[in-house]
C-alpha positions as CSV (number, residue, x, y, z in Angstrom):
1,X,146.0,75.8,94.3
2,X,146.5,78.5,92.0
3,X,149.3,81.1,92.9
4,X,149.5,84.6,92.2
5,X,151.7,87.6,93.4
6,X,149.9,90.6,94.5
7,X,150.4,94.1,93.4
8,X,152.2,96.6,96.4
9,X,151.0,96.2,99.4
10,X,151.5,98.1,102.8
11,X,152.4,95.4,105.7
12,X,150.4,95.6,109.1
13,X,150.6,93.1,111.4
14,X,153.5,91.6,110.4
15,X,154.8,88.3,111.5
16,X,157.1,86.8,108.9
17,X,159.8,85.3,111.3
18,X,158.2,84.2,114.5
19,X,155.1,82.2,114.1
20,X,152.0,83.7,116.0
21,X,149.1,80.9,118.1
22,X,146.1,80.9,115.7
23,X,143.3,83.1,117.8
24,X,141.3,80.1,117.2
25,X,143.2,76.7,117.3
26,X,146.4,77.8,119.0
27,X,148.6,76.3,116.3
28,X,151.3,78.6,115.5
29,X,151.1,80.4,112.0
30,X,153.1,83.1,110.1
31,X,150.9,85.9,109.6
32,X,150.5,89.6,108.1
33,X,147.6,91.5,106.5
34,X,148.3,93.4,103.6
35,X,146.9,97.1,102.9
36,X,146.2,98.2,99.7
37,X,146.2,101.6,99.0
38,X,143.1,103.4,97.2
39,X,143.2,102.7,93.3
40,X,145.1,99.2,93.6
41,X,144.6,97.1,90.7
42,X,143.2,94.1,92.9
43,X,141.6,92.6,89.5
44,X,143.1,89.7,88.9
45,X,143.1,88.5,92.9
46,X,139.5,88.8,93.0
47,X,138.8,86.9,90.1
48,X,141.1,84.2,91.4
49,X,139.0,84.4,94.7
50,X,135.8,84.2,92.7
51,X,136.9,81.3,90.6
52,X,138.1,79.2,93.6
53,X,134.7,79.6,95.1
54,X,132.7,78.6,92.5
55,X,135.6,75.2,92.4
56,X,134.3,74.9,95.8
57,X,130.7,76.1,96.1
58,X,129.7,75.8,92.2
59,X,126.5,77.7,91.1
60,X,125.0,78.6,94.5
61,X,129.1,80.9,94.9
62,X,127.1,84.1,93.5
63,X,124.1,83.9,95.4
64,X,126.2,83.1,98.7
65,X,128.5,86.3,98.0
66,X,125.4,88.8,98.0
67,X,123.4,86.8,101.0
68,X,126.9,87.2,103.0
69,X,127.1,83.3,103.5
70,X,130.8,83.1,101.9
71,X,133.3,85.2,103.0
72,X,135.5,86.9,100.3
73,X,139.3,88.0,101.5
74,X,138.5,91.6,100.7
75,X,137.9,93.8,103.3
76,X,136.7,97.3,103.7
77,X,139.9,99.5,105.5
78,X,138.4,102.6,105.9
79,X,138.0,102.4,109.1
80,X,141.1,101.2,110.0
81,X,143.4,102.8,107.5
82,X,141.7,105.4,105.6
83,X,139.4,105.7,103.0
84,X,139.3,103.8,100.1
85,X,141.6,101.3,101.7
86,X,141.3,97.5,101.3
87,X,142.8,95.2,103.5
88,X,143.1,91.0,103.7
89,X,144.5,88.6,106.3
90,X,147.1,86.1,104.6
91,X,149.1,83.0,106.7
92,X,150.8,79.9,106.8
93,X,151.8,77.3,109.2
94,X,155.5,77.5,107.8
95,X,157.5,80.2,107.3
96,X,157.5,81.9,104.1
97,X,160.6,83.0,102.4
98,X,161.8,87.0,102.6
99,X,163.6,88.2,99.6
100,X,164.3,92.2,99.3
101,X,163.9,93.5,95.3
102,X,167.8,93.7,95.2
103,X,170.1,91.3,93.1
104,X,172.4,88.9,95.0
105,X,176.0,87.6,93.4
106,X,173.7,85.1,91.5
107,X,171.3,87.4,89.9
108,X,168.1,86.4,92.9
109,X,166.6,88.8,95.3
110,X,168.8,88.8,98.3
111,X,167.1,86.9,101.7
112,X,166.2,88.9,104.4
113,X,167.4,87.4,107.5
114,X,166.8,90.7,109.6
115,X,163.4,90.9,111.6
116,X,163.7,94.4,111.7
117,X,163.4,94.9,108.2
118,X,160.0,93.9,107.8
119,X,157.8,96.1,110.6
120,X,154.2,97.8,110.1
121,X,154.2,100.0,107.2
122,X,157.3,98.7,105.0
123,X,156.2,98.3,101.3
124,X,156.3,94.4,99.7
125,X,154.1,92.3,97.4
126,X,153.5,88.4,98.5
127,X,153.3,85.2,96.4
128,X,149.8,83.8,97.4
129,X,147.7,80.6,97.4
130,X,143.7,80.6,96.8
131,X,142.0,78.0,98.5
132,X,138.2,77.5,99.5
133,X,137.0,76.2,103.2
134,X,133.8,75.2,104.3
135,X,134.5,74.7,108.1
136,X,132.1,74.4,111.0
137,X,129.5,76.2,109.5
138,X,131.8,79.2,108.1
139,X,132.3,78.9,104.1
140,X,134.6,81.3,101.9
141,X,137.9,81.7,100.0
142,X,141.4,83.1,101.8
143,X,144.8,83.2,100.1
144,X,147.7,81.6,102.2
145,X,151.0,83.0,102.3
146,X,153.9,81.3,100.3
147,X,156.7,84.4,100.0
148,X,157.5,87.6,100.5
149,X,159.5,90.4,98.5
150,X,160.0,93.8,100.2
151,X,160.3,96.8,97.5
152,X,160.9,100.0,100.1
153,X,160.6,101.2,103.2
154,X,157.5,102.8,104.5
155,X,156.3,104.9,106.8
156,X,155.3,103.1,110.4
157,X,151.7,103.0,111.2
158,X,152.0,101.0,114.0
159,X,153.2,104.5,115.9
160,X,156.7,103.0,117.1
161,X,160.0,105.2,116.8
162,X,163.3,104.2,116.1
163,X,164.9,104.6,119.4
164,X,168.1,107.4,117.7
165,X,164.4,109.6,116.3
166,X,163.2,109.3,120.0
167,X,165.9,110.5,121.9
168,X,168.8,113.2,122.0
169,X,172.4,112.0,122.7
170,X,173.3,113.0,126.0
171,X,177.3,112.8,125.6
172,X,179.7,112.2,123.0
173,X,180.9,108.5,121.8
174,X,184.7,109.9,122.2
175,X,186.3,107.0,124.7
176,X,190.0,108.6,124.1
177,X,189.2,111.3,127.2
178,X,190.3,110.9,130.6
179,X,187.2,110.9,131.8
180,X,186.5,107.1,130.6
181,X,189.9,106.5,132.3
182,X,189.1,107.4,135.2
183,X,186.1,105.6,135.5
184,X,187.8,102.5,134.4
185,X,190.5,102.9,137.1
């Protein structure tokens, strides 16, 4: 399988560190699908997609693309994200790596142990793994998910609020009043 690391991506549906049940089998799988913004140099993805399904599929792969009979990993995001968007689905049954685009002591992107650094809308790229299936009647190429780097944070699209944007504080933090005595007493 060839790999390839794709160009900035917007994270929706993320689940890096808790595998998800497969909608189909149940099996538990690591999942996110990565939006790319309008103008994205996708190039070199889609000709890795193309050239694993002709691997796979060999002559028939162009006229299978236009009839709609192999699914390509590219999808239209318009509707869901805006237009000119394009989005794609990538997994994996174990759990990829999470590095951030800052240097550790030894000169490697630093892990990211933190769930809540990765949410819908944070900006990352992902190391990714072509592969062709022809299962039960449904043919195409998808790229599984080896690893993740996270470049910046993003704006949420999933609508959450951090909890301190949501609400005011209703008292002060200062514990040296008499007031916290008392109710301690």
């Amino acid at each position: 399988m060839a790999r390839i690391v794709s160009p900035e991506a917007i994270a929706s549906y993320p689940h890096l560190f808790e595998p998800r049940p497969n909608m189909s089998t149940g099996a538990p799988e690591y999942s996110v699908s990565l939006v790319f913004e309008p103008g994205a140099d996708l190039s070199e993805m889609k000709k890795l997609a193309l050239e694993t399904a002709k691997e796979k599929f060999g002559s028939k792969t162009e006229s299978m693309i236009k009839s709609g009979t192999l699914r390509m990993p590219f999808r239209d995001g318009s509707e869901k994200y805006g237009e000119g968007f394009t989005y794609m689905n990538v997994k994996a049954k174990s759990a990829p790596g999470i590095v951030s685009r800052f240097a550790g002591p030894d000169g490697k992107p630093q892990k990211i142990e933190d769930p809540s650094e990765i949410y819908a809308g944070v900006r990352l790229r992902a190391s990714l793994s072509a592969y062709a299936y022809d299962v039960s009647g449904n043919r195409g190429v998808a790229f599984g998910l080896n690893n993740v780097q996270k470049l910046r944070d993003g704006e949420r699209i999933d609508g959450r609020m951090a909890a301190e944007s949501e609400f005011d504080a209703l008292e002060s933090a200062d514990t040296s009043g008499t007031e916290l005595d008392e109710l301690l007493s």
